[in-house]
C-alpha positions in Angstrom: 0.0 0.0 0.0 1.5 3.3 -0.8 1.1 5.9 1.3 0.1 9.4 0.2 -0.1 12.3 2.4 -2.8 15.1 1.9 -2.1 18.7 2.7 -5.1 20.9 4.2 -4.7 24.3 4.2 -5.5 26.3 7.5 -9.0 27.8 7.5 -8.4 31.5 6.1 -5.3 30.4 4.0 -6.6 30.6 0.6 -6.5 34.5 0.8 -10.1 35.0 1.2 -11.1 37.0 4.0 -14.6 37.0 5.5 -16.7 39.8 5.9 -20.3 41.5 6.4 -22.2 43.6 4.3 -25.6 45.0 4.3 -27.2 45.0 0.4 -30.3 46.1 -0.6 -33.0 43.3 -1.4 -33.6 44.3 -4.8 -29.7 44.0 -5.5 -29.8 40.6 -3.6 -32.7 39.2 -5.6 -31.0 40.3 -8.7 -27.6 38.7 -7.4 -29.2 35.8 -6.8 -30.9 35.2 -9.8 -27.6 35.9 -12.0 -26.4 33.4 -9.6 -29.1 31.0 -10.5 -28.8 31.5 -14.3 -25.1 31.5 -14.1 -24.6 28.0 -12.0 -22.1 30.2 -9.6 -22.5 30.4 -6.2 -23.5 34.1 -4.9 -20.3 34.4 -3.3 -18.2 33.4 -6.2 -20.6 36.0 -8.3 -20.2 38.2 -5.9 -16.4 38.1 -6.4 -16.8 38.0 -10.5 -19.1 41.5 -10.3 -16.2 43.7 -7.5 -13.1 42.5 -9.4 -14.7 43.8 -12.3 -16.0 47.0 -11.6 -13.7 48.0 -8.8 -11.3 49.5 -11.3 -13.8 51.7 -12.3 -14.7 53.2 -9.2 -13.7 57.1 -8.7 -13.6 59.3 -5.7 -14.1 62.6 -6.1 
């Protein structure tokens, strides 16, 4: 029998952090039906839609 060891990262390793937000329920109800339609999770849509619009964000 050969003997194969399996590595487990530490909870919190994988460079996600965890957080809490407050979102409108229309937003969530639209969020959750891209994430219907799309087969994604909401937090992995949730991810998709802020890496792609937070370059486009502008304080002024």
């Amino acid at each position: 029998m050969v003997n194969k060891t399996i590595k487990i990262a530490k909870k919190g390793d994988d460079g996600y952090k965890i957080i809490s937000v407050r979102i409108k329920e229309n937003t969530l109800l639209k969020i959750d039906k891209l994430s219907e339609d799309s087969n994604r999770s909401r937090n992995e849509l949730i991810n998709i839609i802020l890496e792609s619009a937070i370059d486009y964000v502008e304080i002024s």
